[in-house]
C-alpha positions, 0 to 999 in steps of 0.5 A: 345148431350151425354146421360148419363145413370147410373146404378141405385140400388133402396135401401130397406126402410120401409114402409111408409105413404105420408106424411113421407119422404123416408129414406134408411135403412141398410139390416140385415146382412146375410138376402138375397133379396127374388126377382130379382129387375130388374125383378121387376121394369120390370113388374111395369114399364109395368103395369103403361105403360098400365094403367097409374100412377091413374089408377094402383093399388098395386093389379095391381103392386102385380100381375105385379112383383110378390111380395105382397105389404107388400114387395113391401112397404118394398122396395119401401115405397109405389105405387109412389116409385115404379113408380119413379124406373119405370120412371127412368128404362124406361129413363135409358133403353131407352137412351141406346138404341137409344144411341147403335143405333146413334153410328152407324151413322156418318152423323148428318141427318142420326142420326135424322133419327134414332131418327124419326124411334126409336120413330116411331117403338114405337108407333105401336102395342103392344108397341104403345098401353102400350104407353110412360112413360115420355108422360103420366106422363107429362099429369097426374102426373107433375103438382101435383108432383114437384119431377116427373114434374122435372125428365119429364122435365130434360129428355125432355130438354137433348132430345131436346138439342140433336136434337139442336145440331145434326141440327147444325152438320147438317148444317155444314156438308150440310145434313140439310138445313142451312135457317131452324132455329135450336132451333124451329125445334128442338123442333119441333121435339121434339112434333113431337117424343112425338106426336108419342108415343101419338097417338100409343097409339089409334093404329096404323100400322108401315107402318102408323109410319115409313111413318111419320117419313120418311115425318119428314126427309123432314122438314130438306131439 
């Protein structure tokens, strides 16, 4: 399937309690923005990515981006503004890229691959140890937040309906085995992707990764 990726802009708001909703207000006319937002949503989505959403103070978001909470309020309205920014980017930044990378294939297995392998060279090292965003807040955060279960479940769908559709371009073009039954081995595919992400985050080596995502490949034959 299509990814669809915007640009997203994040308004300045007041602050505000958990109980008042978030409503945008206009800038001072000729007040400039004191900070870089894509720096600062850059080092939130790091912080919660290592820490998790419960786990992460504003303290902890004061010191990832740089800003004091004061003006961290003043442009996210509080810790679960700037998570939803975060989540979004990370989505936003991540579909770009496997996007760039699919481009380049022509084959539908072949796509699959590189979808195997974009999850595998993420669940390894540095980057396997601050972990998935969308997998740890499906774990501690969708079933208190019907806003943030909705955006999970949105970005898990598009993603399975994408690996739907390369296996059925698979089985037309003869790179996919035409007895495996399409929409359960996509979302087999889908646990195998997000059970990556998950078991990265205890360590693990890009030889470990690569191999299972290369042994992935073998359920479409």
């Amino acid at each position: 399937m299509g990814l669809l990726i915007r640009k997203r802009t994040f308004p300045i708001i007041p602050p505000m309690t958990s109980e008042s909703p978030s409503q945008p207000v206009a800038r001072s006319p000729g007040r400039p923005r004191e900070f870089d937002m894509q720096t600062v949503v850059d080092g939130a989505e790091r912080v919660f990515r290592e820490r998790g959403y419960h786990a992460t103070s504003v303290g902890d978001l004061s010191e990832a981006t740089g800003l004091t909470a004061g003006s961290l309020y003043k442009a996210f309205g509080d810790k679960r503004g700037v998570f939803l920014a975060a989540f979004d980017h990370y989505v936003t930044t991540r579909n770009a890229e496997l996007r760039h990378r699919l481009d380049k294939q022509s084959k539908a297995s072949e796509k699959i691959r590189v979808i195997l392998l974009f999850y595998a060279e993420s669940s390894h090292g540095t980057e396997g140890r601050r972990g998935c965003l969308v997998v740890s807040s499906a774990t501690a955060l969708a079933t208190f937040d019907d806003e943030i279960a909705t955006r999970i479940e949105t970005t898990m769908r598009r993603t399975e309906e994408m690996l739907r559709e390369l296996l059925q371009q698979g089985q037309k073009d003869g790179s996919v085995a035409p007895q495996i039954h399409v929409p359960a081995m996509a979302r087999t595919l889908l646990a195998l992707l997000h059970g990556f992400r998950l078991i990265g985050k205890s360590g693990r080596t890009q030889r470990d990764m690569l191999a299972a995502a290369e042994e992935a490949m073998r359920l479409l034959r």
